[in-house]
PATOR-490294 format. One record per atom (N, C-alpha, C): residue in one letter; x, y, z. Coordinates in steps of 0.001 Angstrom, whole numbers, plus 524288, in hexadecimal, padded with zeros to 5 digits. Last residue first. Layout:
BEGIN
aXYZ...
***
This chain:
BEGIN
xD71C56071C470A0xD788F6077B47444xD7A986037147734xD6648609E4476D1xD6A3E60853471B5xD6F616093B4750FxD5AE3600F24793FxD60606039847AECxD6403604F4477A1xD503B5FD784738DxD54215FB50474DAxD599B601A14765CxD4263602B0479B2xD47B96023247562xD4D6760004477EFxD37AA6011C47E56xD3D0A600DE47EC8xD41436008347B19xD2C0B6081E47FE1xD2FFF6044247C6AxD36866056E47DD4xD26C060E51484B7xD2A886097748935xD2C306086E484DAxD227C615C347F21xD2561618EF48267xD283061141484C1xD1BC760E02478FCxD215361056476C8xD25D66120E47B1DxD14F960B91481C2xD15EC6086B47F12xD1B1860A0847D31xD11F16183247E86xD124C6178548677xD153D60FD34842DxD0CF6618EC4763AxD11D861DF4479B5xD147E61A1D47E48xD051A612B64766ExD0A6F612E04725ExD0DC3613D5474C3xCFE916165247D00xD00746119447DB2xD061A611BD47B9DxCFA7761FE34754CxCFD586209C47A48xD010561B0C47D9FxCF62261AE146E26xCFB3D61DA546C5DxCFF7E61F3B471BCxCED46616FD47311xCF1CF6115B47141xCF7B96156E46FBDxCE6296157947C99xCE98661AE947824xCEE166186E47731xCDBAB60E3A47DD2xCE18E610A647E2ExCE2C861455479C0xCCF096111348092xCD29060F1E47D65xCD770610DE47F93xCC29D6100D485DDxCC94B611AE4864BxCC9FF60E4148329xCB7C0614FF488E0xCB789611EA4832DxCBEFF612F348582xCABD861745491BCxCB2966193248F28xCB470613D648BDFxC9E3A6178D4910AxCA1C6614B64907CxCA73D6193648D99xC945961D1948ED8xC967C61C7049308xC9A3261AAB49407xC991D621CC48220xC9481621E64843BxC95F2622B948AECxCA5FE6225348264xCA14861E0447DC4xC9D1B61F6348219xCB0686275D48430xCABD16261248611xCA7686260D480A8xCBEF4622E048231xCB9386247B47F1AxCB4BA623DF48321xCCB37624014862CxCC6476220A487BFxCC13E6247248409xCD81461F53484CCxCD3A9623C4484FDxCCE47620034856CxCE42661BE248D29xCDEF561BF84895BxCDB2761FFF489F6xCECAA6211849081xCED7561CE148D84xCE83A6192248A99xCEE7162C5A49554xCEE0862C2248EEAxCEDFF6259E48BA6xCEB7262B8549DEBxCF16062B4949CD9xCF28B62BB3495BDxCE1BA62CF349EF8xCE596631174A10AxCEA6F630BC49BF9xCDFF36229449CD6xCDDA36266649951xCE15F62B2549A0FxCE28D61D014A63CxCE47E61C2749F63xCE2AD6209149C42xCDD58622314ACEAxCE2B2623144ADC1xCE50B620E84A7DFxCD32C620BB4A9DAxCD4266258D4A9C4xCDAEA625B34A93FxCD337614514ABEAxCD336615D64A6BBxCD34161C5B4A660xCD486614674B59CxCD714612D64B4C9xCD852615694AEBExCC978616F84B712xCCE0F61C1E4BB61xCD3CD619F24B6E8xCC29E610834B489xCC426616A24B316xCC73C619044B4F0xCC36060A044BCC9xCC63A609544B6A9xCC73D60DB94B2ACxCBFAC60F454C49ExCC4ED60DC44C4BCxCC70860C264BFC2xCB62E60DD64C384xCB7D5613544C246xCBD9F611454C25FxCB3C46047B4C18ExCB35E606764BC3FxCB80160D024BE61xCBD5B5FC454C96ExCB7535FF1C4C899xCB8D66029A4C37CxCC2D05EF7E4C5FDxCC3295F5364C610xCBC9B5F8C14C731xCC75F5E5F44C1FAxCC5765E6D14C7C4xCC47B5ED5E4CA33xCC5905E34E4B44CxCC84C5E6E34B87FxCC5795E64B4BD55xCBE1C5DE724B048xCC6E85DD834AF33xCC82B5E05C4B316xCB7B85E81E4AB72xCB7E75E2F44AB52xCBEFF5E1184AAF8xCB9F55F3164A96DxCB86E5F0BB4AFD3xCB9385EADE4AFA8xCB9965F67049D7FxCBD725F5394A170xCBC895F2F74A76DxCB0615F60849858xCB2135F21149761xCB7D65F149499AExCAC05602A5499E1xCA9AA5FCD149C97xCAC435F8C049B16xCB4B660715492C7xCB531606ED4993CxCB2226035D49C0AxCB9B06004E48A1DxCB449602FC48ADExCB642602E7490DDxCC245601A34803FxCC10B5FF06484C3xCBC2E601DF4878FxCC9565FFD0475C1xCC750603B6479A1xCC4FD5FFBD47C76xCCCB05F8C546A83xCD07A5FCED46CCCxCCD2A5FF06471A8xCC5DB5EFF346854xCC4765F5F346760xCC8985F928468E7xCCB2A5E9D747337xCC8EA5E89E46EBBxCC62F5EE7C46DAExCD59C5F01347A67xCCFAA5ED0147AFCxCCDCA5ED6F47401xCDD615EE9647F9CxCDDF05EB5947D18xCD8E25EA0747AF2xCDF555F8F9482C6xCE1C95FA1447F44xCE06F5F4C547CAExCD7EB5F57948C7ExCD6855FA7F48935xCD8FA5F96E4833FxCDE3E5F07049365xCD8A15EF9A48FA1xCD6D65F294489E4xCE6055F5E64941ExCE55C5F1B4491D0xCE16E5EFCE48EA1xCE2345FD6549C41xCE4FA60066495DAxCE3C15FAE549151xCDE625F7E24A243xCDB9B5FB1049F6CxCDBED5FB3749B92xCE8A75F3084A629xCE3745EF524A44CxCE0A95F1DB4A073xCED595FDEE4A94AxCEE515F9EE4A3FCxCEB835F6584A22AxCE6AC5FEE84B211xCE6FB603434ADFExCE9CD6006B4A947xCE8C75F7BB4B89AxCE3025F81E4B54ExCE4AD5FAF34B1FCxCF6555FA234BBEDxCF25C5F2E34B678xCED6A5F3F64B635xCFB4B604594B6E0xCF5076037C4BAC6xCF4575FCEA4B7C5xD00CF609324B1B8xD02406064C4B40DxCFF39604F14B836xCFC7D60FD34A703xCFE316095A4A730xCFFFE606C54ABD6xCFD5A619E44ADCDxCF8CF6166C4ACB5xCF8936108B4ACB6xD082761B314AC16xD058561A984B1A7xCFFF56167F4AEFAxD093961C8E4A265xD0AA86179D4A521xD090D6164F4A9CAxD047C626FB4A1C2xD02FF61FC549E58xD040F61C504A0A0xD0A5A62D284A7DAxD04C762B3F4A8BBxD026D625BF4A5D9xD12D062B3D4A35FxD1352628CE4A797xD0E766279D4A9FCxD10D36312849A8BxD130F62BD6498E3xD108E627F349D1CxD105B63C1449E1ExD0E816391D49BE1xD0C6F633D549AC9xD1D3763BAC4A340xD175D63C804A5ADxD10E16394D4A3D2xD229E6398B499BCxD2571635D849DCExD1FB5636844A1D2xD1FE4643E449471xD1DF663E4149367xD1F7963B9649715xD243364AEF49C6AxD1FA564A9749B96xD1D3564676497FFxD2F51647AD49E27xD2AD0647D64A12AxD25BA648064A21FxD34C9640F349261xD3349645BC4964DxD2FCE644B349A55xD3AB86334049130xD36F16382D4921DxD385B63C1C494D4xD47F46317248C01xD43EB632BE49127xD3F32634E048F46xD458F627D64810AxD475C62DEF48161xD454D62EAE48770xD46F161D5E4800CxD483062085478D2xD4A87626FD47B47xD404C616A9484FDxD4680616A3484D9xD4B26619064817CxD372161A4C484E1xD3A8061B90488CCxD412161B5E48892xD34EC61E354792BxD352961A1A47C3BxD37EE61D24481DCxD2D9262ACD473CAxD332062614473CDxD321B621CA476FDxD212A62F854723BxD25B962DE0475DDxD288B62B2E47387xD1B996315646CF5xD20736305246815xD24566303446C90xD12AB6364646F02xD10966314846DC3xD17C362E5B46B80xD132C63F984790FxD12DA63E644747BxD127C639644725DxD095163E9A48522xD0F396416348301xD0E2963DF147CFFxCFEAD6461E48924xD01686415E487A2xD062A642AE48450
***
């Protein structure tokens, strides 16, 4: 994962290897389950989310919700705890930050 003190886009080009990085995040975000997820997730009472308490809302099979929540996890946009039989996700709110900052737009000078 690249550094946490990215600039904005509109401050400096990326390199290639954050511009890589980055692109996996965004890839992710661009699945509408895979944001429902993230959604849930980031909006759930306790900060985390229990993996039995995702299927409900979704027209999904379990393994398929797992496929979904590996590709967030990949991407560095949540982690996961195992509690007994049960995965416990939360977001990685510092990583959100990055990826939130990296679109801020600044005004133009000149």
């Amino acid at each position: 994962m690249v550094d946490q003190t990215i600039p904005p886009l509109s401050q400096r080009p990326l390199d290639s290897a954050t511009a890589g990085d980055l692109a996996q995040a965004f890839k992710a975000l661009g699945d509408p389950v895979r944001l429902q997820i993230l959604s849930r997730i980031t909006s759930a009472d306790g900060g985390e989310v229990c993996v039995c308490d995702m299927r409900p809302g979704f027209d999904l099979t379990g393994p398929t919700i797992s496929h979904h929540l590996r590709l967030l996890r990949e991407a560095g946009l949540i982690d996961g705890q195992r509690r007994g039989t049960w995965v416990y996700y939360r977001p990685r709110r510092e990583r959100l930050a990055v990826l939130a900052a990296l679109l801020a737009v600044t005004p133009a000078l000149g």
